[in-house]
C-alpha positions as CSV (number, residue, x, y, z in Angstrom):
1,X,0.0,0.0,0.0
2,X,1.2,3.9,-1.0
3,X,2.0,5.6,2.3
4,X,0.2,9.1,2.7
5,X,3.4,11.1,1.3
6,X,3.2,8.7,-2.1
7,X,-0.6,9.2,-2.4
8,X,0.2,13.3,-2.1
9,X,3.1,12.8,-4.6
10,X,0.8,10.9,-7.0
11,X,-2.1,13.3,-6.1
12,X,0.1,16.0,-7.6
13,X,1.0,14.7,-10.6
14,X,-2.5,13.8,-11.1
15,X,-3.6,17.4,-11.1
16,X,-0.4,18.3,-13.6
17,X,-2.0,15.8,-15.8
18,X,-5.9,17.8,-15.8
19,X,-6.9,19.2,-19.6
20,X,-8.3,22.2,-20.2
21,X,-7.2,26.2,-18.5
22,X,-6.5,24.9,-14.7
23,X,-2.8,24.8,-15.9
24,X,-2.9,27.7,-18.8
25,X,-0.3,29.8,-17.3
26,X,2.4,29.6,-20.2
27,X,2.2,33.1,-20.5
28,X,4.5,33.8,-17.5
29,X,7.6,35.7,-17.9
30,X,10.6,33.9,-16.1
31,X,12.1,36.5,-14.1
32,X,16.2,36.3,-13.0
33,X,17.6,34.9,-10.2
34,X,20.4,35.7,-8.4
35,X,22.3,32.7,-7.4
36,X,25.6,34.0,-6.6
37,X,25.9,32.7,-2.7
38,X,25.2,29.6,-3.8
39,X,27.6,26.6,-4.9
40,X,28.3,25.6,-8.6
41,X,27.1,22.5,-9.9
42,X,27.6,21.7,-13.2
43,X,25.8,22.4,-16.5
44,X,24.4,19.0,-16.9
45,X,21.3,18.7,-14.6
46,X,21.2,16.8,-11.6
47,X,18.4,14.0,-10.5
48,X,18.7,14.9,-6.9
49,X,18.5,18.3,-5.0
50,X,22.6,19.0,-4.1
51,X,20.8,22.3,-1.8
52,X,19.9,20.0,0.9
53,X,21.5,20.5,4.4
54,X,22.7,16.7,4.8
55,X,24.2,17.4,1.0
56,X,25.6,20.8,1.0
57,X,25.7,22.0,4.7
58,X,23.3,24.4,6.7
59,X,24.4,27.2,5.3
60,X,24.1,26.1,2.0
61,X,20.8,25.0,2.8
62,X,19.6,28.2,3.9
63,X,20.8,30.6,1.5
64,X,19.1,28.1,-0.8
65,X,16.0,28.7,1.0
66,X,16.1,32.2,0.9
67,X,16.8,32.4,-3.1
68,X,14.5,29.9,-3.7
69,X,11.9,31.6,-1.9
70,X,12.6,34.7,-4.0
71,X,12.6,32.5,-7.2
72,X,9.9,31.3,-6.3
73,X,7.6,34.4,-5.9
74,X,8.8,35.9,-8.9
75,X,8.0,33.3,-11.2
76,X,6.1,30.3,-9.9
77,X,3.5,32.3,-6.7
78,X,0.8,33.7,-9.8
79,X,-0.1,29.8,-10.4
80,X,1.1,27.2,-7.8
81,X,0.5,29.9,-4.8
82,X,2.0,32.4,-2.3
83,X,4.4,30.7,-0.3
84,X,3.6,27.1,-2.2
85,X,0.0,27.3,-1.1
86,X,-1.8,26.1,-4.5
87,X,-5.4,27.7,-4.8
88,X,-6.1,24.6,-7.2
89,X,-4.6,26.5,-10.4
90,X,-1.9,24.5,-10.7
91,X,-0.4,21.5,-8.3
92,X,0.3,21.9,-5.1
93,X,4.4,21.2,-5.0
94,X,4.5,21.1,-1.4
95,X,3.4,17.7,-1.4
96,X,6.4,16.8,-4.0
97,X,8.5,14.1,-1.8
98,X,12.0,15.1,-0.8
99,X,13.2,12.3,-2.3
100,X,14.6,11.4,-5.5
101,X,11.5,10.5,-7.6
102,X,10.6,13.8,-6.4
103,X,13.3,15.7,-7.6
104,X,13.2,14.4,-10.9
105,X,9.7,15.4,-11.7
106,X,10.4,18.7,-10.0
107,X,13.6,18.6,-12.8
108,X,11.7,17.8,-15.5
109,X,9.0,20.1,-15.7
110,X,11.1,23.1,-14.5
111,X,13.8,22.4,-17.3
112,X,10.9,22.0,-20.3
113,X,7.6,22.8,-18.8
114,X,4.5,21.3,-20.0
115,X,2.9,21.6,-23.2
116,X,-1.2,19.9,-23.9
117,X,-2.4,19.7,-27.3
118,X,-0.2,22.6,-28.6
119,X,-0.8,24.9,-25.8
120,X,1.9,25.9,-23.6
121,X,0.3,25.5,-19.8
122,X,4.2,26.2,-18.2
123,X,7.0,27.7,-19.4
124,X,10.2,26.0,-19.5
125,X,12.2,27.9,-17.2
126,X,15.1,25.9,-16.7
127,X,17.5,27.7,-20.1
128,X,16.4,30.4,-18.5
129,X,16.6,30.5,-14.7
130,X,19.8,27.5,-14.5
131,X,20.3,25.0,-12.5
132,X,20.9,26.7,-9.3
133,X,18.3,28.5,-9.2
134,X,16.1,25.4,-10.1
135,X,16.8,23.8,-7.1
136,X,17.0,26.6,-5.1
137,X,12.9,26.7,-5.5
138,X,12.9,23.5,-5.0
139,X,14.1,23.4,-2.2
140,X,12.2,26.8,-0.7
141,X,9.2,24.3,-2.0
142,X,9.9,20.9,0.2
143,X,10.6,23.2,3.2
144,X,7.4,24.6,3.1
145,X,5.5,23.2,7.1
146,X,2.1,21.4,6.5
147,X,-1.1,23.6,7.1
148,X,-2.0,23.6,10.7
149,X,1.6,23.0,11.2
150,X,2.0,25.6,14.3
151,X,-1.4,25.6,15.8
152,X,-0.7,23.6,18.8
153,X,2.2,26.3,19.6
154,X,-0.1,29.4,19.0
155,X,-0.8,30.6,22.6
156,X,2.7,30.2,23.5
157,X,3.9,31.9,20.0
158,X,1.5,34.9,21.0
159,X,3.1,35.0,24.5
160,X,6.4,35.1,22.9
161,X,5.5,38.0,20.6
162,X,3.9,40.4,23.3
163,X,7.1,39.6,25.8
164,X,8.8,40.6,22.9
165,X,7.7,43.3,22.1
166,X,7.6,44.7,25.9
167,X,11.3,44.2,25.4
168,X,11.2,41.7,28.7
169,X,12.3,38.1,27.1
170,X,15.1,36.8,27.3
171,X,16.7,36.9,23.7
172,X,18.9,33.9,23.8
173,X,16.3,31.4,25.7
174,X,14.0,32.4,23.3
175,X,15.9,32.0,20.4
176,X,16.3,28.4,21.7
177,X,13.0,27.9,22.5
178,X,11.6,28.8,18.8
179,X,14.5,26.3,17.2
180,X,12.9,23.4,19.1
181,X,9.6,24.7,18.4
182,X,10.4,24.6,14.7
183,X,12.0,21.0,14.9
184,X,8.7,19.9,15.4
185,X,7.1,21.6,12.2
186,X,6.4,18.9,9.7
187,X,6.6,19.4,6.0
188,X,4.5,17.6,3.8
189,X,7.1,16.5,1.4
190,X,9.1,14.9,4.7
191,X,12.4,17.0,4.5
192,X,13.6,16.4,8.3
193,X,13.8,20.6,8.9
194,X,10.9,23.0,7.8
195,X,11.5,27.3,7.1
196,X,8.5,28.5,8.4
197,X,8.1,32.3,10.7
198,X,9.3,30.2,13.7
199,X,12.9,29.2,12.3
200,X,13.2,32.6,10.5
201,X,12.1,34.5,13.8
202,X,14.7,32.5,15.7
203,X,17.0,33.6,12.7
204,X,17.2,36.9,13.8
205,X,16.7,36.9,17.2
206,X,20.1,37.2,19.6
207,X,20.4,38.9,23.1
208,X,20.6,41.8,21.4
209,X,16.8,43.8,22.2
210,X,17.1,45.4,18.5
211,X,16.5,42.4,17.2
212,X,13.3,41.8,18.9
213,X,10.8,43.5,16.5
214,X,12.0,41.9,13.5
215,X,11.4,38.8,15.3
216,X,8.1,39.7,17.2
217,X,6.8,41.4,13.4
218,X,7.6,37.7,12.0
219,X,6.2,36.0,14.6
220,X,2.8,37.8,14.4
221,X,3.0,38.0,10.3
222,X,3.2,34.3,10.4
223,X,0.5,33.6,13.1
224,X,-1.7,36.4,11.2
225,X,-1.2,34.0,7.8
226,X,-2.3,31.2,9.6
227,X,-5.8,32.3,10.5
């Protein structure tokens, strides 16, 4: 029997398969990339995502994040979704497995894009966009937490926020306190670490009270988007 991550994989490439305008969106513009911080790796393109953390490093991993996350919004948001989340224009890549069956399909369609009886429904944005930024998305994409994925931690988040922004938490306990809170965000593709407000909250935060409202804004941004 499929495991609930193979029936979302197959669920996806189901809904890439649909006929008529639910994937017309060939009219996108890819937009450039900057992909500078990021590590070479070769013209010819890879099966398997080289951004993750257990590949390329943590670092690595999140400058990847970040780009991809850019990457993504610039050129993917108008039909698969703001921050991944498909409205049912196009599939839903969050579900994509972080795995290498995964990554291939990701490959493929991002190199040539999809064409149905002579109508372009996705550009091919891989001569475009390269490599590195290609998996860059991708890996923005299998990062993304599942829905819900915080809502257990939501009075304590809030708590968090307003001693934040009272300037009367303790910046480095708290910073700690949000990583293991984010260790336990799961991603619906089932990469082992999700970037979600907590992780990018505890990103900035330090002892240091200036950081505190960046951190508290990101907090309540991301607990605002979850509503």
């Amino acid at each position: 029997m499929l495991d609930v991550r193979n029936r979302r994989f197959l669920a996806a490439l189901l809904l890439a398969c649909l006929p008529g305008p639910l994937l017309a969106h060939g009219d996108v513009t890819p937009q450039p990339v900057n992909t500078d911080a990021l590590p070479e790796v070769g013209e010819e393109w890879l099966t398997e995502n080289p951004y993750r953390a257990e590949k390329a490093g943590e670092e690595v991993w999140k400058a990847a994040v970040k780009i991809g996350d850019s990457g993504f919004n610039q050129n993917c948001a108008r039909c698969h979704g703001l921050g991944a989340v498909s409205g049912g224009l196009a599939p839903d890549l969050r579900f994509l497995e972080a795995e290498e069956y995964g990554d291939e399909w990701f490959a493929e369609r991002f190199q040539h894009g999809y064409t149905q009886d002579g109508t372009t429904k996705m550009p091919a944005f891989g001569p475009v966009l390269g490599q590195k930024a290609g998996w860059a998305i991708r890996t923005y994409i299998e990062t993304r937490p599942e829905d819900g994925a915080l809502d257990s931690h939501t009075d304590r988040l809030r708590a968090i926020v307003a001693d934040l922004e009272a300037g009367t938490a303790d910046g480095v306990a708290v910073k700690e306190e949000l990583e293991q809170i984010n260790s336990e965000v799961k991603t619906f593709s089932g990469a082992p670490v999700a970037d979600s407000t907590v992780s990018r909250a505890a990103e900035v935060l330090s002892a240091d009270k200036a950081s505190f409202k960046h951190a508290a804004e990101l907090l309540s941004l991301g607990l605002s988007a979850a509503k």
